[in-house]
C-alpha positions as CSV (number, residue, x, y, z in Angstrom):
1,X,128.4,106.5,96.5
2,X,128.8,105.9,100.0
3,X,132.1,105.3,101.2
4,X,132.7,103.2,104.5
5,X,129.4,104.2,106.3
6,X,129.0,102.6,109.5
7,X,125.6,100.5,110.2
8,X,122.6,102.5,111.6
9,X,120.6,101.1,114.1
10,X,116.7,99.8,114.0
11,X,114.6,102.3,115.5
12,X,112.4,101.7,118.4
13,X,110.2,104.5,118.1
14,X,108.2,105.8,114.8
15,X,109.5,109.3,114.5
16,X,113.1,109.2,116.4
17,X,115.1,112.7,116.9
18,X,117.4,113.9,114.1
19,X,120.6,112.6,115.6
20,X,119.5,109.9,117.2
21,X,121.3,106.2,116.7
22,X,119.0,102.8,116.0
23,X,119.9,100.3,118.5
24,X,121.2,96.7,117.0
25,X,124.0,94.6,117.1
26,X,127.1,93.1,115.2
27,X,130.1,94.3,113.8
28,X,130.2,98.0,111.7
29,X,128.7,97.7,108.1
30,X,130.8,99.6,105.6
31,X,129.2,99.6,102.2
32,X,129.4,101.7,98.7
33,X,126.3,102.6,97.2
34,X,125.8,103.8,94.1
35,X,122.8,105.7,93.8
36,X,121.4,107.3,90.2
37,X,120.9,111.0,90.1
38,X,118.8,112.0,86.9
39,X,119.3,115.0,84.9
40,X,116.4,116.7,86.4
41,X,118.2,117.7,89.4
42,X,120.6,119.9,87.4
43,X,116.7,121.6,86.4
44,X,115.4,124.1,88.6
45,X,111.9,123.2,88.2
46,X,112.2,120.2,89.9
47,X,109.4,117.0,89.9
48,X,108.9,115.5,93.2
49,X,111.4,112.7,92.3
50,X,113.9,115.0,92.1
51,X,113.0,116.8,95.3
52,X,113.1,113.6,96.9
53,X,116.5,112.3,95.5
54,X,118.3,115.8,96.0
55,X,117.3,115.9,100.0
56,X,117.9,111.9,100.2
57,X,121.1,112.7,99.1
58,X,121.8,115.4,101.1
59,X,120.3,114.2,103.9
60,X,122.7,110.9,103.8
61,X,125.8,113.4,103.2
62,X,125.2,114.5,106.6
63,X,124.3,111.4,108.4
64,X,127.9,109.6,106.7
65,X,129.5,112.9,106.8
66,X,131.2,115.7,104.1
67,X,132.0,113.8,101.3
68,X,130.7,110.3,102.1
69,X,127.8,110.4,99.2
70,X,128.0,110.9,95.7
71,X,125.7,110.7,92.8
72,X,126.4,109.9,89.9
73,X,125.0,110.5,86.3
74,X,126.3,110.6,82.9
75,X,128.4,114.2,82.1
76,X,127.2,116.1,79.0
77,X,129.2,114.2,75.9
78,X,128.3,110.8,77.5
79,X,124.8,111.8,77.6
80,X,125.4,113.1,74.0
81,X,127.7,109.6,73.1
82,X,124.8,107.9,74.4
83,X,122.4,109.3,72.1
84,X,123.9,109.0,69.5
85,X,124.5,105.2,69.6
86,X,120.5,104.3,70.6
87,X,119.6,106.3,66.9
88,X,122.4,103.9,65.5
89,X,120.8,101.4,67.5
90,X,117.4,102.3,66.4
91,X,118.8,102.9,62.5
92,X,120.3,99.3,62.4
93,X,116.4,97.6,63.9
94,X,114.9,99.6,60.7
95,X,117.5,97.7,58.1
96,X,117.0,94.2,59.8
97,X,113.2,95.0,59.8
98,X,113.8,95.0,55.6
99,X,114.5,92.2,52.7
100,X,117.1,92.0,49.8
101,X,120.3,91.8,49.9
102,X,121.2,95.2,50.3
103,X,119.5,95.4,53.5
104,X,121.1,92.4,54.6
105,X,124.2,93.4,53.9
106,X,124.2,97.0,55.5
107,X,122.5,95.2,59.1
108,X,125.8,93.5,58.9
109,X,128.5,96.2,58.8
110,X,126.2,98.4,61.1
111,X,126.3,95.5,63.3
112,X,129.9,94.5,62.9
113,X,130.5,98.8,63.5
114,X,128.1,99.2,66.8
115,X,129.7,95.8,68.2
116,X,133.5,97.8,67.2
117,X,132.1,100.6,69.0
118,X,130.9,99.3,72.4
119,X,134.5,96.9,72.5
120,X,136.1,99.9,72.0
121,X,134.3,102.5,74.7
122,X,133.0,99.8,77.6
123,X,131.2,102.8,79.1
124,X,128.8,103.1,76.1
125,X,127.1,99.8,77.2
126,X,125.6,101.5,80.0
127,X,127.8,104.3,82.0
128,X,126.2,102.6,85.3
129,X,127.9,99.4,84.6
130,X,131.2,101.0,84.2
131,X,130.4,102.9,87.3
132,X,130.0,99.2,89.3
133,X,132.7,97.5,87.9
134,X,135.5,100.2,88.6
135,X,134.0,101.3,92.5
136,X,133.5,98.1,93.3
137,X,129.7,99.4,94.4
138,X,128.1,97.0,97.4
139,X,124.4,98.1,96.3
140,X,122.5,100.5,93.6
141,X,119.5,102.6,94.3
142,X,117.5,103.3,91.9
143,X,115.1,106.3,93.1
144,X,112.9,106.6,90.5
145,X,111.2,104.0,89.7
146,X,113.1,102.1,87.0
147,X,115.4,99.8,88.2
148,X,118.2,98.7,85.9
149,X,120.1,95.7,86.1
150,X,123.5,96.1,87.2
151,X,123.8,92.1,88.9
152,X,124.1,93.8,92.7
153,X,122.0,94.1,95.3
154,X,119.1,96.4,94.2
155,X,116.7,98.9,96.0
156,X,114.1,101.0,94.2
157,X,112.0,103.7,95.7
158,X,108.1,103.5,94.3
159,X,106.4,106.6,95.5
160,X,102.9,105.1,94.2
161,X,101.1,103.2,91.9
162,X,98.8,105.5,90.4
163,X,99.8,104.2,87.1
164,X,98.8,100.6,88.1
165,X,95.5,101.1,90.0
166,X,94.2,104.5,88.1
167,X,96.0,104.3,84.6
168,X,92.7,106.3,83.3
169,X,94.7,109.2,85.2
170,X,97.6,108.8,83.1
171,X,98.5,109.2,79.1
172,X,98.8,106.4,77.7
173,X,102.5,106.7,76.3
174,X,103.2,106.8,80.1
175,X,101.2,103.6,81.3
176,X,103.5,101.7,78.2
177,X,106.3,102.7,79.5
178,X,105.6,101.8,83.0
179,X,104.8,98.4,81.7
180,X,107.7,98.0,79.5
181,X,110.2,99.0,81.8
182,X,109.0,99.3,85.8
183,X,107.4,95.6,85.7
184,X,110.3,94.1,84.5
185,X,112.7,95.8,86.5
186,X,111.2,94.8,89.0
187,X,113.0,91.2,88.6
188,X,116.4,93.1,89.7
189,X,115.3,94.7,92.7
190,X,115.9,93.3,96.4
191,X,114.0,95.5,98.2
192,X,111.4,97.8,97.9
193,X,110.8,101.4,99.2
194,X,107.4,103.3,99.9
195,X,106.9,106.6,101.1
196,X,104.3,105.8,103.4
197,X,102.0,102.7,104.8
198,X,99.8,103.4,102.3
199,X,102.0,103.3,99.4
200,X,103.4,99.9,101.3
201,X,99.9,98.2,100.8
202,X,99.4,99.2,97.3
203,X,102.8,97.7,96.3
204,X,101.7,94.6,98.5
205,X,98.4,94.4,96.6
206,X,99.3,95.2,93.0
207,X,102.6,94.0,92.4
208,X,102.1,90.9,95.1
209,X,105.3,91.9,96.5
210,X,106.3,90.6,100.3
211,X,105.4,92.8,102.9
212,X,109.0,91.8,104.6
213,X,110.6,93.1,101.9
214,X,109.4,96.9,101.5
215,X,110.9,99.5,104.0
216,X,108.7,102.6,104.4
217,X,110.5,106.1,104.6
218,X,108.7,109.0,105.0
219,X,109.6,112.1,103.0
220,X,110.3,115.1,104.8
221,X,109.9,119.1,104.7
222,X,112.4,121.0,102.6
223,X,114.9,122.8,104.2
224,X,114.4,126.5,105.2
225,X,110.6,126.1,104.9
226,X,108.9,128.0,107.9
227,X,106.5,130.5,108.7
228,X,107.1,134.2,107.2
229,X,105.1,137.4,108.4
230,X,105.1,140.7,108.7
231,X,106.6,143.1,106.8
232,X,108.4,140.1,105.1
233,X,105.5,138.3,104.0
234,X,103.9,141.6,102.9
235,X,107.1,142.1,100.6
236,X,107.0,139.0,99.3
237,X,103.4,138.7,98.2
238,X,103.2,142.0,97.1
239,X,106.3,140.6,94.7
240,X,104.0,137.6,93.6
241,X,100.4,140.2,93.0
242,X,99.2,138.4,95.5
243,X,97.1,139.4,98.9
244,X,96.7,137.8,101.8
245,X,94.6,135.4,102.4
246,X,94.0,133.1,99.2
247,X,92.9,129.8,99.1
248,X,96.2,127.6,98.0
249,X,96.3,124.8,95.8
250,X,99.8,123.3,95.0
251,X,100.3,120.6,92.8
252,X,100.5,119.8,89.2
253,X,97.8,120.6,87.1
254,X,96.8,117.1,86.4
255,X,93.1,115.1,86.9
256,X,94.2,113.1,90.1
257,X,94.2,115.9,91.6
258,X,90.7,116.9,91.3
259,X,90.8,120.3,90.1
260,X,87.6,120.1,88.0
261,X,85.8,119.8,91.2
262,X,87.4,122.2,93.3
263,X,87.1,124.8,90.8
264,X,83.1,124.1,90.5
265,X,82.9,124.1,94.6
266,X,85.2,127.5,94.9
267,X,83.2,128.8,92.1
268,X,79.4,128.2,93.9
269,X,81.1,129.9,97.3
270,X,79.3,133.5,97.9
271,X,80.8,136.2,95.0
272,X,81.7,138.4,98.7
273,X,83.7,135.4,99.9
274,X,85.3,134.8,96.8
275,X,86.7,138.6,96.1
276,X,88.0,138.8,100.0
277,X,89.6,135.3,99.1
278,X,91.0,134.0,95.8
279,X,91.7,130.3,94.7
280,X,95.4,130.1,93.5
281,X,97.0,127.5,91.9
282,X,100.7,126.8,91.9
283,X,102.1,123.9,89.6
284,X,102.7,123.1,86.3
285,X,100.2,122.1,83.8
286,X,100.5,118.3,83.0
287,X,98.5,115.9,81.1
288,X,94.7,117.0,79.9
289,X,95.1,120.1,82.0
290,X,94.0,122.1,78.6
291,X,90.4,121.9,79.3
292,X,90.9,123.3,82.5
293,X,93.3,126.1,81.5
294,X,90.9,127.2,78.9
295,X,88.2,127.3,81.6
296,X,90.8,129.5,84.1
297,X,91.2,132.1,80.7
298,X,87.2,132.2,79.9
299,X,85.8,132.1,83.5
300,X,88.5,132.3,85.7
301,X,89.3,136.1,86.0
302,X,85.4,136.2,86.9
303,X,85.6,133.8,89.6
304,X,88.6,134.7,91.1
305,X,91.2,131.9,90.1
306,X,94.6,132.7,89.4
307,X,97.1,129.5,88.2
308,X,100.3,130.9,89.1
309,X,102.8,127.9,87.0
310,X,105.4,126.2,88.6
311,X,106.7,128.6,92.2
312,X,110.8,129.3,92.1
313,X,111.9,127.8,96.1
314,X,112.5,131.1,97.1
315,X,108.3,131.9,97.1
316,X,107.3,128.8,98.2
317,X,107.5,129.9,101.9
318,X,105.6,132.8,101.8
319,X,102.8,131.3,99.4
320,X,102.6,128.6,102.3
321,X,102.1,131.5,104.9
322,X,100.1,133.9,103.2
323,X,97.4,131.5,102.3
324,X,94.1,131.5,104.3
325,X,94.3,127.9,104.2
326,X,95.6,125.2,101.9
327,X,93.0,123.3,99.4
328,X,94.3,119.4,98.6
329,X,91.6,117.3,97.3
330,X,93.6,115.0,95.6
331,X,92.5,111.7,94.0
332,X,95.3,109.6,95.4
333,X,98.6,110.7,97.0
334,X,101.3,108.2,98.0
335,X,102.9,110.9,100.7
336,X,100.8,114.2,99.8
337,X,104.2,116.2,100.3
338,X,101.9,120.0,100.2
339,X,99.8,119.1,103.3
340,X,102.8,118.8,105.4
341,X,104.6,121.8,104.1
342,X,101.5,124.2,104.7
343,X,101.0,122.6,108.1
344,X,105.3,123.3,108.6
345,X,104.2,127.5,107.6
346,X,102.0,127.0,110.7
347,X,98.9,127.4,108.3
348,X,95.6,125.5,108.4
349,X,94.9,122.3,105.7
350,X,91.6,121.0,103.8
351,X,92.8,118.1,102.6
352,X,91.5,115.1,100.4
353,X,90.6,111.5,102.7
354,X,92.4,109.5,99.9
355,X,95.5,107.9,99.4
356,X,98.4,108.2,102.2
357,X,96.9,112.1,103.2
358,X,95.0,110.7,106.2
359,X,97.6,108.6,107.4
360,X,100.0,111.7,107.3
361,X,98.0,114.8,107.8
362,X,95.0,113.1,109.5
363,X,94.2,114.2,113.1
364,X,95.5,117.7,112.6
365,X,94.1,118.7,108.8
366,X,90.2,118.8,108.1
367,X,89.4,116.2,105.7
368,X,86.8,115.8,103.3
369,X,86.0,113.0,100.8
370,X,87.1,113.8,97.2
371,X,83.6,113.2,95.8
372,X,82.1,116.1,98.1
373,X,81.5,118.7,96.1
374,X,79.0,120.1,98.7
375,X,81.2,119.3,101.5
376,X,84.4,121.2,99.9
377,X,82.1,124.2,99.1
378,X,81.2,124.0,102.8
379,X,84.8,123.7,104.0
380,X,86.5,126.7,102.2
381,X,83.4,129.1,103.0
382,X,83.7,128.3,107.0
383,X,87.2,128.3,107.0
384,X,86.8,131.7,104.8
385,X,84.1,133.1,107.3
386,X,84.6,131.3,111.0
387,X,88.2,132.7,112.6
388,X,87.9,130.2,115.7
389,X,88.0,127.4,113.5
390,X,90.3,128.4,111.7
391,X,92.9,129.1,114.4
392,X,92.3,125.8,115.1
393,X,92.9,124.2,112.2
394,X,96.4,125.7,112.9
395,X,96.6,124.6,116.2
396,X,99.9,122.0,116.1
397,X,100.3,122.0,112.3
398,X,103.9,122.3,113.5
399,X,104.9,120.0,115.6
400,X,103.2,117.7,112.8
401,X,105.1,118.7,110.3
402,X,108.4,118.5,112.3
403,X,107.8,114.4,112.8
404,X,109.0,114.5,108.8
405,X,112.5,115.3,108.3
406,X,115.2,114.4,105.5
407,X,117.5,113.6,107.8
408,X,114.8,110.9,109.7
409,X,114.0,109.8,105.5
410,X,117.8,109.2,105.6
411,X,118.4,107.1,108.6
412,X,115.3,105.0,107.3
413,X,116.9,104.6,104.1
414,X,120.4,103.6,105.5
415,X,118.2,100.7,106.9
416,X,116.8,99.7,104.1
417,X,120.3,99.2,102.6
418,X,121.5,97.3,105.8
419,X,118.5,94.6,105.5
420,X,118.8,94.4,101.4
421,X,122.8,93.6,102.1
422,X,121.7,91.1,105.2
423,X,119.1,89.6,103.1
424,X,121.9,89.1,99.9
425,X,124.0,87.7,102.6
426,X,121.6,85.3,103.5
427,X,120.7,84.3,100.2
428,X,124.6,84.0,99.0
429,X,125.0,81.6,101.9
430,X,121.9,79.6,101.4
431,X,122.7,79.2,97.6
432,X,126.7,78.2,98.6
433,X,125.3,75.4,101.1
C-alpha cells in the first residue's frame, strides 16, 4: 500500500529526468493503494508481469520513500486455506449437479458447513477484501490483467491484447480464461494502463475503451543492466560455453515470436558465417514450442543453434553484450522489453516492424517486416559480415535506452492513480447532485 504519498505532477515533456516533479495544482493528495503482488515474484524465473510489478513496486518505494509501498499477497496457509475451500467449493457444485435425496441432502450440510466456514474466517471470502476493509485502501491495482472486484477505485495494467486480436497464438485453455475472467473484470476497472501507444490503440479498438481513460507508462530497463567487456565478459561467457559474437534471441519460445522463420533465415546464411556466429536462444519454451525444439535436437547442432532456457539475472548482462547483435522478429509486442535492454548493453538491434517495437526501438534499431524471410537472412549476414554498419547500428543505443526508466514508469503510474481518484471524485459528486 501506499501510505500518505503526496500528488505528482503532469509532465510536460515525454521522457522527463528521474527526479524530476510534474507541474499541477491543488492541495497534496495522500492516498493508500493497495496493489496485488502474485506468487510469481517469490519465483526466480520471473514472467514479464512479474518483472514489471517487482520494479513498479520498487520504483514507487523510492519515489514515496522507504517504506511507503507494500504489496500484498496471501502467506503460505492462506494460500493453502484457500485451496482447500475452492475443492470444497468445487465438491459441493458436483452434489447439486445430482438427483435423489441423498444428494440433496449432503448439498445442504456442505452448504450450511462452507457458509459456517466463511462467517467464521471473513478473510476466506477473498483475502483482498479483508485487506480493503481493515487499511481503509483509497484504490487497488491490479497489474496483471485480472481485475477483481473489491467496490474501490480500480486500475489494471493490460500489457497487450494478443489474446484478443491473435488468439490462434494462444492455447485455448488460455483464450477461455481470458474471456471468463479479463472481459468481465473489466466492468470494475476505472482506468486503464498500457505499456505503450500501441498497446493504447489496441485497447481502444478491441475492448472500445475511451481513449481519456487509458494512461500509457512505458516499462523501463532493469536495474544494473549495462555494458560488460573485457576480461569480465570473457569470464562470463566462457561460464555460459559461449563465444563472442552470437546472434541473440531472447524471449519465450512461443509462435508470436516468429522463431520458425528466423531459424529457416539463420539456417540459409553461408555455413562460414554461421560457425564464426551462432543463433542462441534464451527463454523458456512455452506453448507448441515442441516442434521447434525437436527441430533444435535433429538439426540444430548442424546449423549452429543453441536454445539456452530461461538466463538467471546475473547472465543477462553479459549475454546482452557479448552478442554480435540482437535478433527480435516478433509477431506482436506491446513494449518489446529485449530491444531496449540490448540497445542499454550498447549493442546493435534487428528488430521485428510490428507491434509497439517501432514506436520504441524505431529510429535507432534496423527493422525488418516479420514476413521477410529474405530480408532477415539479408540482415543477420550484413550485420555478420559489414563492421561499419554495424558500429552504427550501435551508434546511440544508449541514450535510447536510458529515455525508459522504472522510476519514469513510476511517476507515470502515480498519475494514473491521481486521475482514477479525480475521476471517482467527479463521479461521486455527479451521482450526490
Amino acid at each position: 500500500m501506499l501510505h500518505k504519498m503526496k500528488k505528482r505532477r503532469v509532465a510536460e515533456e515525454p521522457y522527463p529526468a528521474p527526479g524530476h516533479t510534474r507541474p499541477g495544482h491543488g492541495k497534496e493528495l495522500a492516498m493508500r493503494v493497495l496493489i496485488t503482488a502474485p506468487p510469481i515474484l517469490r519465483d526466480r524465473k520471473k514472467s514479464g508481469i512479474g518483472q514489471y510489478t517487482q520494479e513498479l513496486l520498487a520504483g514507487l518505494g523510492r519515489l514515496a520513500g522507504a517504506g511507503a509501498v507494500h504489496s500484498w499477497y496471501p502467506s503460505r496457509w492462506m494460500r493453502v486455506g484457500q485451496h482447500w475451500l475452492n475443492h470444497q467449493c468445487a465438491r459441493y457444485e458436483a452434489v447439486a449437479g445430482r438427483a435423489g435425496v441423498r444428494a440433496r441432502l449432503e448439498m445442504k450440510l456442505r452448504g450450511r458447513f462452507l457458509n459456517a466456514v466463511r462467517a467464521a474466517f471473513p478473510v476466506m471470502r477473498h483475502p483482498y477484501h479483508e485487506t480493503v476493509r481493515r487499511s481503509g485502501c483509497d484504490l487497488y491495482h491490479e497489474p496483471n490483467f485480472i481485475a477483481l472486484n473489491l467496490g474501490i477505485p480500480t486500475v489494471v495494467s493490460v500489457h497487450d491484447l494478443s489474446v484478443l486480436a491473435h488468439p490462434e497464438w494462444h492455447p485455448p485453455v488460455r483464450i477461455r480464461h481470458f474471456a471468463c475472467n479479463f472481459l468481465p473484470g473489466l466492468d470494475f476497472a476505472t482506468r486503464l494502463i498500457a505499456i505503450s501507444e500501441f498497446s493504447k490503440s489496441e485497447i481502444v479498438r478491441h475492448l472500445g475503451w475511451p481513449a481519456d481513460r487509458v494512461s500509457v507508462t512505458y516499462m523501463g530497463v532493469r536495474p544494473g543492466l549495462r555494458r560488460v567487456s573485457g576480461a569480465e565478459l570473457t569470464h562470463k561467457l566462457k561460464a555460459l560455453g559461449l563465444p563472442p559474437g552470437y546472434l541473440l534471441h531472447v524471449g519465450t519460445v512461443e509462435p508470436r515470436k516468429n522463431l520458425e522463420m528466423l531459424t529457416r533465415a539463420y539456417a540459409a546464411l553461408p555455413a562460414a558465417v554461421r560457425e564464426r556466429h551462432p543463433l542462441v536462444l534464451v527463454g523458456g519454451p512455452g506453448w507448441r514450442s515442441e516442434a521447434l525444439h525437436s527441430h533444435l535436437k535433429s538439426a540444430g547442432r548442424a546449423q549452429n543453434i543453441r536454445w539456452l532456457g530461461y538466463a538467471a539475472d546475473e547472465h543477462v548482462a553479459a549475454l546482452y553484450s557479448g552478442a554480435r547483435a540482437l535478433v527480435f522478429p516478433t509477431f506482436y509486442e506491446g513494449f518489446g522489453i529485449p530491444t531496449i535492454e540490448m540497445m542499454a548493453c550498447g549493442g546493435a538491434v534487428l528488430a521485428s516492424t510490428a507491434g509497439a517495437v517501432a514506436e520504441t526501438a524505431g529510429g535507432v534499431a534496423h527493422l525488418i517486416d516479420p514476413h521477410d524471410e529474405a530480408g532477415w537472412r539479408d540482415a543477420m549476414l550484413r550485420v555478420c559480415t559489414d563492421d561499419d554498419w554495424w558500429r552504427h547500428l550501435q551508434t546511440g543505443t544508449e541514450e535510447r535506452a536510458a529515455q525508459y526508466t522504472w522510476d519514469r514508469c513510476a511517476r507515470d503510474t502515480l498519475e494514473a492513480y491521481r486521475l482514477t481518484l479525480s475521476q471517482s471524485a467527479e463521479r461521486g459528486a455527479r451521482r450526490a447532485a
